[in-house]
DOPALO-614973 format. One line per 3 residues: for each residue x, y, z of C-alpha. Coordinates in steps of 0.1 Angstrom, whole numbers, plus 5000, padded with zeros to 4 digits. Example, Ala and Ser with C-alpha at 12.3 -4.5 7.8 and 13.67 -1.06 7.14 Angstrom:
% DOPALO-614973
5123:4955:5078; 5137:4989:5071
END
This chain:
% DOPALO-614973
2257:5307:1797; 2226:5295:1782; 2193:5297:1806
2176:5262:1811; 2141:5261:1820; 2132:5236:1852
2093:5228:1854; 2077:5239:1893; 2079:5207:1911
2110:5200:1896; 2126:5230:1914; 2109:5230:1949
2121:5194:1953; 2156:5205:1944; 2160:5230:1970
2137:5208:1995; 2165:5180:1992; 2194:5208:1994
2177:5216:2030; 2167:5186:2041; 2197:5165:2038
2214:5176:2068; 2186:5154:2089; 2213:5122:2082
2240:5139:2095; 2247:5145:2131; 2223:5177:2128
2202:5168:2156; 2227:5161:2182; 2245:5196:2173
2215:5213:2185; 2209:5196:2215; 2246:5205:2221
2235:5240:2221; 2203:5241:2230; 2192:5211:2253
2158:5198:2256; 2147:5237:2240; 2167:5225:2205
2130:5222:2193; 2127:5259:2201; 2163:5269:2187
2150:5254:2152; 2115:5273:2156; 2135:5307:2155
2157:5296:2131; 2127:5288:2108; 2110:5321:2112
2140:5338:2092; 2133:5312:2061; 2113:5340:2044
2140:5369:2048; 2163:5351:2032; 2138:5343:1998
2128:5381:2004; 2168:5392:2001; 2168:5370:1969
2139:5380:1952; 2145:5414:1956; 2186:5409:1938
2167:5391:1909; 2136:5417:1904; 2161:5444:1901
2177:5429:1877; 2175:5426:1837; 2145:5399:1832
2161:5359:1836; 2191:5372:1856; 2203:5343:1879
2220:5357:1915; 2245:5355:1900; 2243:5378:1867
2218:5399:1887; 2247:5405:1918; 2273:5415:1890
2249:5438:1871; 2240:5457:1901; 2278:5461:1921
2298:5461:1889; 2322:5436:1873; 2347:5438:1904
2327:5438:1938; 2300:5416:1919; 2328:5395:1915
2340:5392:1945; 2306:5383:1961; 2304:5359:1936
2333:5339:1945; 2322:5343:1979; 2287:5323:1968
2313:5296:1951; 2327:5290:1988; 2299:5284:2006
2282:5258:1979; 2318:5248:1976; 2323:5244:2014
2290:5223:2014; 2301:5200:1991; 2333:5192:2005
2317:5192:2043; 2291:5173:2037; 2311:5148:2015
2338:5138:2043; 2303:5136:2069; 2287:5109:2048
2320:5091:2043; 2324:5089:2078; 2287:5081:2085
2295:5047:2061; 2329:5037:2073; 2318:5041:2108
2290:5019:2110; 2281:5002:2075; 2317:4996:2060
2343:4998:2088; 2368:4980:2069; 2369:5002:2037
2396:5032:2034; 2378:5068:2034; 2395:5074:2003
2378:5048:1982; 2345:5056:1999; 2346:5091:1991
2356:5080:1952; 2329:5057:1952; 2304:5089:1961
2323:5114:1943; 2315:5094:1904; 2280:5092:1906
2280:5134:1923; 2303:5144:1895; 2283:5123:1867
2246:5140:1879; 2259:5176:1883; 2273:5172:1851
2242:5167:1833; 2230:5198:1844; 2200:5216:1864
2173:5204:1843; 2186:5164:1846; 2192:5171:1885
2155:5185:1884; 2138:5153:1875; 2160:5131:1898
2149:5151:1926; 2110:5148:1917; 2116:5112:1912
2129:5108:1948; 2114:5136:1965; 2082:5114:1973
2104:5079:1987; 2129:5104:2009; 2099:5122:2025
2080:5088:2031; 2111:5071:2047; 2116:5105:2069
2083:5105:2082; 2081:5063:2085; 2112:5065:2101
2100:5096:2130; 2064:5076:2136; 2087:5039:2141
2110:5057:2164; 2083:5068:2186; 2064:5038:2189
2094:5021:2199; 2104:5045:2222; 2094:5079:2239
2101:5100:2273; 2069:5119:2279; 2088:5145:2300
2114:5149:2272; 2110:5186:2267; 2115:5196:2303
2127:5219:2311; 2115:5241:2289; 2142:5266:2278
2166:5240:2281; 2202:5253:2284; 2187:5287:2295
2165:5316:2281; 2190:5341:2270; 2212:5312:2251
2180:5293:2233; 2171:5331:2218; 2205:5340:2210
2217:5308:2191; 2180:5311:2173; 2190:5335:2157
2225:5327:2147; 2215:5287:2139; 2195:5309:2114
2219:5295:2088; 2202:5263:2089; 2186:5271:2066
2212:5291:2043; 2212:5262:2014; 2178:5285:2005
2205:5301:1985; 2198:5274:1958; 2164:5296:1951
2186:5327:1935; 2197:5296:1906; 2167:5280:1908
2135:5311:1906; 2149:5327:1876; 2148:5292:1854
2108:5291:1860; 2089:5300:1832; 2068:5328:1847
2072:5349:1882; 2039:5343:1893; 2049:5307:1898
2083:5319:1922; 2056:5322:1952; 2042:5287:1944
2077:5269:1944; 2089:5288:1971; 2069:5289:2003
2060:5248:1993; 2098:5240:1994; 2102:5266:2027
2071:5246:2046; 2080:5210:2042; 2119:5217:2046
2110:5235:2081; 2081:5207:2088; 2110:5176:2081
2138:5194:2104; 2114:5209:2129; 2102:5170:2133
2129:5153:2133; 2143:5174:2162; 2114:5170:2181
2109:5131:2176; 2148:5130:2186; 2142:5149:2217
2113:5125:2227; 2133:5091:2214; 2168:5096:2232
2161:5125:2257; 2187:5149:2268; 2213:5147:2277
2217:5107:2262; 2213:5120:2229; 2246:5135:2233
2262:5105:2226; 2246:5093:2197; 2272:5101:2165
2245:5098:2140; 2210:5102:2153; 2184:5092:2125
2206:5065:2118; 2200:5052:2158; 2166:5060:2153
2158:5036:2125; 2180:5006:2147; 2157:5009:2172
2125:5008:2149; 2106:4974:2153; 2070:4967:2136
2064:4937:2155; 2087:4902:2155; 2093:4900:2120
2098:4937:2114; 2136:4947:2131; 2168:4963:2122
2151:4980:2090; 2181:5005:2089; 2196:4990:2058
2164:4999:2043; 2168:5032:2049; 2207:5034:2035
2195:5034:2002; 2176:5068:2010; 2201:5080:2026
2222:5076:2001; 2204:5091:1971; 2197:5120:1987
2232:5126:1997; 2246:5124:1962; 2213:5147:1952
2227:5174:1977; 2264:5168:1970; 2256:5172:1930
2234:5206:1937; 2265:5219:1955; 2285:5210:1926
2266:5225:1899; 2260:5254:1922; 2297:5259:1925
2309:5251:1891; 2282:5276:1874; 2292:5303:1896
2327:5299:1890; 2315:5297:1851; 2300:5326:1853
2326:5345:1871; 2358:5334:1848; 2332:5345:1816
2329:5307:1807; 2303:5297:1780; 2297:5268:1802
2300:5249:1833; 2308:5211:1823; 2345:5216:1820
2348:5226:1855; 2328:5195:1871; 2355:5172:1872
2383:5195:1883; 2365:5210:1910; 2353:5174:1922
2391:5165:1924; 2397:5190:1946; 2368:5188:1963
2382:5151:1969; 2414:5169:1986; 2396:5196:2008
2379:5163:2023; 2405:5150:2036; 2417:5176:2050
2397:5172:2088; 2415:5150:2109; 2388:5132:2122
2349:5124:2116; 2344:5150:2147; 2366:5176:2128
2343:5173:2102; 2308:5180:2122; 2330:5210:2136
2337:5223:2104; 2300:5218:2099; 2288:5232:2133
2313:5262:2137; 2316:5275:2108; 2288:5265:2081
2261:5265:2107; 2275:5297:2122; 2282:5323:2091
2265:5307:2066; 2237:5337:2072; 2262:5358:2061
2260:5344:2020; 2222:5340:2025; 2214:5371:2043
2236:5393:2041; 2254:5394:2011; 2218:5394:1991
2205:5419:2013; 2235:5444:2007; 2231:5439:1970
2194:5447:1972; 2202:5475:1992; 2222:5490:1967
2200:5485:1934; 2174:5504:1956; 2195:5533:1963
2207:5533:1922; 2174:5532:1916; 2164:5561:1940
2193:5578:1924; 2183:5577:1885; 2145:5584:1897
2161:5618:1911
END
Protein backbone atom coordinates (compact mmCIF):
# COMPACT_ATOMS: atom_id res chain seq x y z
CA UNK A 1 0.00 0.00 0.00
CA UNK A 2 1.05 3.39 -0.57
CA UNK A 3 3.00 5.18 2.53
CA UNK A 4 1.28 8.58 3.69
CA UNK A 5 3.27 11.02 5.39
CA UNK A 6 1.59 12.53 8.84
CA UNK A 7 3.25 15.85 10.04
CA UNK A 8 4.79 15.45 14.12
CA UNK A 9 1.98 16.87 16.02
CA UNK A 10 -0.37 15.36 13.93
CA UNK A 11 0.85 11.87 15.01
CA UNK A 12 1.48 12.38 18.91
CA UNK A 13 -2.09 13.57 19.13
CA UNK A 14 -3.27 10.48 17.35
CA UNK A 15 -1.80 8.08 19.61
CA UNK A 16 -2.42 10.60 22.74
CA UNK A 17 -6.30 10.27 21.95
CA UNK A 18 -5.93 6.32 21.24
CA UNK A 19 -4.59 6.23 25.11
CA UNK A 20 -6.44 8.64 26.61
CA UNK A 21 -9.87 7.79 25.76
CA UNK A 22 -10.42 5.09 28.14
CA UNK A 23 -10.59 8.12 31.01
CA UNK A 24 -14.66 8.22 29.92
CA UNK A 25 -15.17 4.89 30.42
CA UNK A 26 -15.47 3.13 33.63
CA UNK A 27 -11.45 2.98 33.78
CA UNK A 28 -11.15 4.44 37.05
CA UNK A 29 -13.56 2.44 39.02
CA UNK A 30 -11.83 -0.87 37.39
CA UNK A 31 -8.78 0.01 39.24
CA UNK A 32 -10.01 0.85 42.37
CA UNK A 33 -11.66 -2.64 42.01
CA UNK A 34 -8.28 -4.02 41.99
CA UNK A 35 -6.37 -1.83 43.65
CA UNK A 36 -8.19 0.27 46.35
CA UNK A 37 -7.12 3.60 47.54
CA UNK A 38 -3.26 2.36 46.04
CA UNK A 39 -5.14 2.42 42.27
CA UNK A 40 -2.94 5.69 41.97
CA UNK A 41 0.06 3.38 42.59
CA UNK A 42 -1.17 0.40 40.27
CA UNK A 43 -1.21 3.11 37.30
CA UNK A 44 2.34 4.43 38.48
CA UNK A 45 3.78 0.88 37.64
CA UNK A 46 1.82 0.47 34.90
CA UNK A 47 3.27 3.78 33.42
CA UNK A 48 6.83 2.86 33.96
CA UNK A 49 6.58 -0.01 31.25
CA UNK A 50 5.23 2.86 28.57
CA UNK A 51 8.89 3.01 27.21
CA UNK A 52 9.43 -0.91 26.76
CA UNK A 53 6.78 -1.09 24.82
CA UNK A 54 7.99 2.01 22.17
CA UNK A 55 11.52 0.27 22.71
CA UNK A 56 10.03 -3.35 21.42
CA UNK A 57 8.55 -1.26 18.43
CA UNK A 58 11.35 0.64 17.46
CA UNK A 59 13.60 -1.95 17.51
CA UNK A 60 10.88 -4.32 14.77
CA UNK A 61 10.95 -1.06 12.55
CA UNK A 62 14.89 -0.25 12.65
CA UNK A 63 15.50 -3.75 11.54
CA UNK A 64 13.60 -3.43 8.96
CA UNK A 65 13.94 -2.20 5.10
CA UNK A 66 13.69 1.77 5.59
CA UNK A 67 9.53 3.10 5.79
CA UNK A 68 8.51 -0.48 6.95
CA UNK A 69 5.25 -0.04 9.06
CA UNK A 70 4.88 -3.06 12.00
CA UNK A 71 3.39 -4.48 9.95
CA UNK A 72 5.67 -4.99 6.73
CA UNK A 73 8.65 -4.91 9.08
CA UNK A 74 7.01 -8.15 11.34
CA UNK A 75 6.50 -10.05 7.91
CA UNK A 76 9.91 -9.24 6.56
CA UNK A 77 11.61 -10.47 9.56
CA UNK A 78 9.40 -13.97 10.49
CA UNK A 79 8.49 -14.80 6.92
CA UNK A 80 5.21 -14.63 4.98
CA UNK A 81 3.54 -17.35 7.39
CA UNK A 82 4.45 -16.64 11.12
CA UNK A 83 4.52 -12.83 10.09
CA UNK A 84 1.23 -13.52 9.19
CA UNK A 85 -0.08 -14.97 11.80
CA UNK A 86 1.21 -12.18 14.18
CA UNK A 87 -0.29 -9.98 12.03
CA UNK A 88 -3.72 -11.11 12.34
CA UNK A 89 -3.14 -11.34 15.78
CA UNK A 90 -2.41 -7.19 15.80
CA UNK A 91 -5.96 -7.06 13.64
CA UNK A 92 -7.65 -8.63 16.90
CA UNK A 93 -6.57 -6.57 19.35
CA UNK A 94 -7.25 -3.03 17.36
CA UNK A 95 -10.21 -5.06 16.24
CA UNK A 96 -11.24 -6.03 19.80
CA UNK A 97 -10.86 -2.25 20.76
CA UNK A 98 -13.09 -1.11 18.45
CA UNK A 99 -15.89 -3.34 19.05
CA UNK A 100 -15.23 -2.98 23.11
CA UNK A 101 -15.07 0.23 23.34
CA UNK A 102 -18.06 0.76 20.89
CA UNK A 103 -20.74 -1.26 22.93
CA UNK A 104 -19.04 0.92 26.34
CA UNK A 105 -19.93 4.22 24.92
CA UNK A 106 -23.26 3.04 23.69
CA UNK A 107 -24.11 2.05 26.97
CA UNK A 108 -22.52 5.14 28.69
CA UNK A 109 -25.39 7.20 26.31
CA UNK A 110 -28.37 4.99 26.80
CA UNK A 111 -27.76 4.76 30.36
CA UNK A 112 -27.80 8.25 31.44
CA UNK A 113 -28.23 10.75 28.33
CA UNK A 114 -30.79 8.76 26.09
CA UNK A 115 -32.45 6.10 28.08
CA UNK A 116 -35.18 5.72 25.83
CA UNK A 117 -33.21 5.04 22.50
CA UNK A 118 -32.54 1.25 21.35
CA UNK A 119 -28.59 0.37 21.61
CA UNK A 120 -28.87 -0.65 18.14
CA UNK A 121 -29.58 2.78 16.72
CA UNK A 122 -27.12 4.35 19.07
CA UNK A 123 -24.35 2.32 18.03
CA UNK A 124 -25.46 3.06 14.12
CA UNK A 125 -25.61 6.58 14.89
CA UNK A 126 -21.66 6.21 16.22
CA UNK A 127 -20.65 3.64 13.78
CA UNK A 128 -21.37 6.47 10.33
CA UNK A 129 -19.31 9.13 11.44
CA UNK A 130 -16.27 6.15 12.77
CA UNK A 131 -16.57 4.43 9.46
CA UNK A 132 -16.69 7.86 7.38
CA UNK A 133 -13.20 9.31 9.31
CA UNK A 134 -11.27 5.95 9.13
CA UNK A 135 -12.10 5.96 5.73
CA UNK A 136 -10.43 9.02 4.81
CA UNK A 137 -7.38 7.74 5.96
CA UNK A 138 -4.34 8.34 8.51
CA UNK A 139 -3.39 11.67 7.17
CA UNK A 140 -7.33 13.06 7.40
CA UNK A 141 -7.57 11.24 11.01
CA UNK A 142 -4.22 13.22 11.75
CA UNK A 143 -5.55 16.71 11.46
CA UNK A 144 -8.89 15.85 13.28
CA UNK A 145 -6.89 14.80 16.22
CA UNK A 146 -4.66 18.09 16.30
CA UNK A 147 -7.73 20.03 15.90
CA UNK A 148 -9.26 18.51 19.04
CA UNK A 149 -6.25 17.46 20.87
CA UNK A 150 -6.13 21.04 22.58
CA UNK A 151 -10.35 21.18 23.59
CA UNK A 152 -10.12 17.32 24.96
CA UNK A 153 -7.07 18.05 27.19
CA UNK A 154 -8.62 21.50 28.47
CA UNK A 155 -12.04 19.86 29.32
CA UNK A 156 -9.94 16.85 31.11
CA UNK A 157 -8.03 19.05 33.16
CA UNK A 158 -11.20 21.65 33.80
CA UNK A 159 -13.10 18.91 34.54
CA UNK A 160 -10.30 17.18 37.41
CA UNK A 161 -9.65 21.00 39.03
CA UNK A 162 -14.00 21.47 39.19
CA UNK A 163 -14.27 18.06 40.78
CA UNK A 164 -11.93 18.92 43.44
CA UNK A 165 -13.15 22.16 44.46
CA UNK A 166 -16.44 20.71 44.76
CA UNK A 167 -15.44 17.98 46.64
CA UNK A 168 -12.36 16.17 48.26
CA UNK A 169 -11.45 13.61 51.26
CA UNK A 170 -8.09 14.62 52.52
CA UNK A 171 -7.44 11.13 53.86
CA UNK A 172 -8.40 9.56 50.54
CA UNK A 173 -5.28 7.64 49.92
CA UNK A 174 -5.14 5.90 53.23
CA UNK A 175 -4.18 3.35 53.49
CA UNK A 176 -1.49 3.35 51.56
CA UNK A 177 -1.05 0.07 49.67
CA UNK A 178 -4.63 -0.20 49.48
CA UNK A 179 -5.84 -3.74 48.85
CA UNK A 180 -2.43 -5.04 50.03
CA UNK A 181 1.30 -4.82 49.03
CA UNK A 182 1.90 -8.05 47.22
CA UNK A 183 -1.56 -7.46 45.06
CA UNK A 184 -0.83 -3.44 44.18
CA UNK A 185 2.78 -4.80 42.70
CA UNK A 186 1.50 -7.75 41.02
CA UNK A 187 -1.54 -6.22 39.16
CA UNK A 188 1.16 -3.14 38.29
CA UNK A 189 2.59 -4.99 36.29
CA UNK A 190 -0.08 -6.94 34.53
CA UNK A 191 -2.48 -3.50 34.29
CA UNK A 192 0.71 -2.82 32.24
CA UNK A 193 -1.59 -3.12 29.22
CA UNK A 194 -3.13 0.07 29.96
CA UNK A 195 -1.27 1.37 28.03
CA UNK A 196 -1.10 -1.32 25.08
CA UNK A 197 -2.99 1.19 22.42
CA UNK A 198 0.99 2.48 22.21
CA UNK A 199 0.77 -0.07 19.54
CA UNK A 200 -0.68 2.72 17.31
CA UNK A 201 3.23 4.10 17.24
CA UNK A 202 4.48 0.88 14.96
CA UNK A 203 1.70 2.63 12.11
CA UNK A 204 2.24 5.88 13.12
CA UNK A 205 6.70 6.37 13.58
CA UNK A 206 7.35 4.99 10.17
CA UNK A 207 4.95 7.76 8.32
CA UNK A 208 7.23 10.67 9.88
CA UNK A 209 9.37 12.17 7.54
CA UNK A 210 12.71 11.66 9.31
CA UNK A 211 13.75 9.23 12.51
CA UNK A 212 15.18 11.83 14.43
CA UNK A 213 11.69 13.21 14.88
CA UNK A 214 10.39 9.40 16.27
CA UNK A 215 11.92 10.48 19.82
CA UNK A 216 10.18 13.93 19.60
CA UNK A 217 6.57 12.42 18.94
CA UNK A 218 7.04 9.71 21.10
CA UNK A 219 8.03 10.43 24.71
CA UNK A 220 5.47 13.83 24.20
CA UNK A 221 2.48 11.50 23.40
CA UNK A 222 3.96 8.83 26.38
CA UNK A 223 4.06 11.95 29.10
CA UNK A 224 0.77 13.58 28.66
CA UNK A 225 -1.08 10.18 28.11
CA UNK A 226 0.45 8.92 31.57
CA UNK A 227 -0.01 12.62 33.17
CA UNK A 228 -4.12 12.52 31.96
CA UNK A 229 -4.69 8.81 33.40
CA UNK A 230 -2.32 9.11 36.28
CA UNK A 231 -4.59 12.35 37.24
CA UNK A 232 -7.67 11.41 36.64
CA UNK A 233 -7.11 8.38 39.02
CA UNK A 234 -5.87 10.34 41.58
CA UNK A 235 -8.55 13.23 41.51
CA UNK A 236 -11.12 10.22 41.48
CA UNK A 237 -9.61 8.76 44.51
CA UNK A 238 -9.80 12.13 46.35
CA UNK A 239 -13.54 13.13 44.87
CA UNK A 240 -15.48 9.70 45.71
CA UNK A 241 -13.04 7.89 48.04
CA UNK A 242 -12.91 4.21 48.36
CA UNK A 243 -14.71 2.15 48.64
CA UNK A 244 -17.98 4.73 47.36
CA UNK A 245 -16.32 4.94 44.11
CA UNK A 246 -17.26 1.52 43.60
CA UNK A 247 -20.57 2.27 42.78
CA UNK A 248 -20.15 4.92 40.38
CA UNK A 249 -20.79 3.20 36.63
CA UNK A 250 -19.16 6.00 34.91
CA UNK A 251 -16.77 8.02 36.96
CA UNK A 252 -15.73 11.23 34.95
CA UNK A 253 -19.09 11.40 33.90
CA UNK A 254 -20.18 11.82 38.04
CA UNK A 255 -17.36 13.99 38.29
CA UNK A 256 -18.45 16.65 35.97
CA UNK A 257 -22.42 16.39 37.78
CA UNK A 258 -20.96 17.33 40.69
CA UNK A 259 -18.84 20.35 39.31
CA UNK A 260 -20.41 23.75 40.37
CA UNK A 261 -18.58 27.31 39.57
CA UNK A 262 -20.67 29.22 41.78
CA UNK A 263 -24.86 29.70 41.47
CA UNK A 264 -25.03 30.11 37.92
CA UNK A 265 -22.43 27.59 37.02
CA UNK A 266 -24.10 23.71 37.68
CA UNK A 267 -24.74 20.56 35.92
CA UNK A 268 -22.04 21.49 33.15
CA UNK A 269 -21.96 17.73 32.15
CA UNK A 270 -23.69 18.27 28.91
CA UNK A 271 -20.89 20.43 28.07
CA UNK A 272 -18.67 17.94 28.39
CA UNK A 273 -20.74 15.18 26.08
CA UNK A 274 -19.65 16.89 23.14
CA UNK A 275 -15.90 16.01 24.22
CA UNK A 276 -16.63 13.01 25.03
CA UNK A 277 -18.01 12.29 22.09
CA UNK A 278 -15.46 13.35 19.57
CA UNK A 279 -12.93 11.69 21.13
CA UNK A 280 -14.68 8.49 21.19
CA UNK A 281 -15.33 8.42 17.50
CA UNK A 282 -11.40 9.68 17.13
CA UNK A 283 -10.45 6.33 19.05
CA UNK A 284 -13.12 4.10 17.49
CA UNK A 285 -11.89 5.35 13.80
CA UNK A 286 -8.00 4.74 14.79
CA UNK A 287 -9.04 1.25 15.73
CA UNK A 288 -10.67 0.92 12.48
CA UNK A 289 -8.08 2.04 10.23
CA UNK A 290 -5.66 0.19 12.38
CA UNK A 291 -7.62 -2.95 11.77
CA UNK A 292 -8.55 -2.59 8.22
CA UNK A 293 -4.81 -1.70 7.09
CA UNK A 294 -3.51 -4.68 8.82
CA UNK A 295 -5.99 -6.93 7.39
CA UNK A 296 -5.01 -4.96 3.87
CA UNK A 297 -1.81 -5.73 4.27
CA UNK A 298 -2.12 -9.24 5.28
CA UNK A 299 -4.72 -10.44 2.34
CA UNK A 300 -1.95 -8.44 -0.20
CA UNK A 301 -4.63 -5.61 -0.69
CA UNK A 302 -3.46 -2.42 -2.69
CA UNK A 303 -5.60 -0.70 -0.21
CA UNK A 304 -7.59 -0.50 2.82
CA UNK A 305 -11.01 1.52 1.96
CA UNK A 306 -12.85 -1.47 0.66
CA UNK A 307 -12.54 -3.11 3.98
CA UNK A 308 -13.92 -0.03 6.26
CA UNK A 309 -17.39 -0.65 5.76
CA UNK A 310 -17.45 -4.52 6.03
CA UNK A 311 -15.46 -4.62 8.99
CA UNK A 312 -17.61 -1.79 10.62
CA UNK A 313 -20.74 -4.16 9.98
CA UNK A 314 -19.34 -6.59 11.78
CA UNK A 315 -17.92 -4.73 14.16
CA UNK A 316 -21.68 -3.64 14.66
CA UNK A 317 -22.44 -7.53 15.38
CA UNK A 318 -19.50 -8.39 17.79
CA UNK A 319 -21.16 -5.43 19.86
CA UNK A 320 -23.88 -6.83 20.54
CA UNK A 321 -22.71 -9.66 21.48
CA UNK A 322 -22.18 -8.78 25.65
CA UNK A 323 -25.21 -9.26 27.43
CA UNK A 324 -25.06 -6.41 29.42
CA UNK A 325 -23.29 -2.86 29.82
CA UNK A 326 -21.31 -4.86 32.84
CA UNK A 327 -20.44 -7.67 30.25
CA UNK A 328 -18.95 -5.20 28.32
CA UNK A 329 -16.39 -3.42 31.10
CA UNK A 330 -15.62 -7.27 31.66
CA UNK A 331 -14.64 -7.84 28.37
CA UNK A 332 -12.74 -4.72 28.82
CA UNK A 333 -11.31 -5.43 32.28
CA UNK A 334 -10.55 -9.24 31.91
CA UNK A 335 -9.43 -9.62 28.89
CA UNK A 336 -8.18 -6.28 26.98
CA UNK A 337 -6.73 -4.80 30.21
CA UNK A 338 -5.24 -8.25 31.07
CA UNK A 339 -3.30 -9.64 27.76
CA UNK A 340 -3.32 -6.83 25.90
CA UNK A 341 0.72 -6.72 26.95
CA UNK A 342 0.88 -9.61 25.17
CA UNK A 343 0.34 -7.66 21.27
CA UNK A 344 2.31 -4.72 22.69
CA UNK A 345 5.01 -6.44 24.43
CA UNK A 346 5.42 -9.38 23.61
CA UNK A 347 4.70 -10.13 20.28
CA UNK A 348 7.17 -6.98 19.22
CA UNK A 349 9.65 -8.09 21.46
CA UNK A 350 9.86 -11.69 20.02
CA UNK A 351 10.12 -10.28 16.52
CA UNK A 352 13.01 -8.05 17.58
CA UNK A 353 14.47 -10.87 19.19
CA UNK A 354 14.64 -12.69 16.11
CA UNK A 355 15.95 -9.95 13.57
CA UNK A 356 18.84 -9.69 16.15
CA UNK A 357 19.71 -13.20 16.12
CA UNK A 358 19.44 -13.18 11.86
CA UNK A 359 21.41 -10.51 12.10
CA UNK A 360 24.03 -12.15 14.48
CA UNK A 361 23.75 -15.03 12.09
CA UNK A 362 24.69 -13.28 8.63
CA UNK A 363 27.48 -11.15 10.66
CA UNK A 364 29.01 -14.79 11.43
Amino acid sequence: MRMHRIGMREAASVGIIFVITKIFLPFQRSMLEIGGTAAWLIALIAIMFCPVTWWCIRGVIKNASEGASLITATEEILGPVLGSVVNLAYFSFFYAITFIVLREFAEILKSDILPRTPIQMIMLSLLIPIAVVAHSGIENIGRLCWLTIGLILVSVMVMIIGGLISHTEPNALSPFWGTGRSQVLKMGVVRSSLFSELLVLGFLVPRLRKRKEWERVVWPCMLISSLILFSTILAYLYIFPYPAGLRISFPLYEISRVIMFGRWVQRVESLFLVVWLTCAVIKLAIGLYCSASTLAQVLRMPAFHPLIFPLSILAYSLALLPESLMSAVEWDRDYLRIYGSLFSICLPLMTWLVSLVRRKRQLL
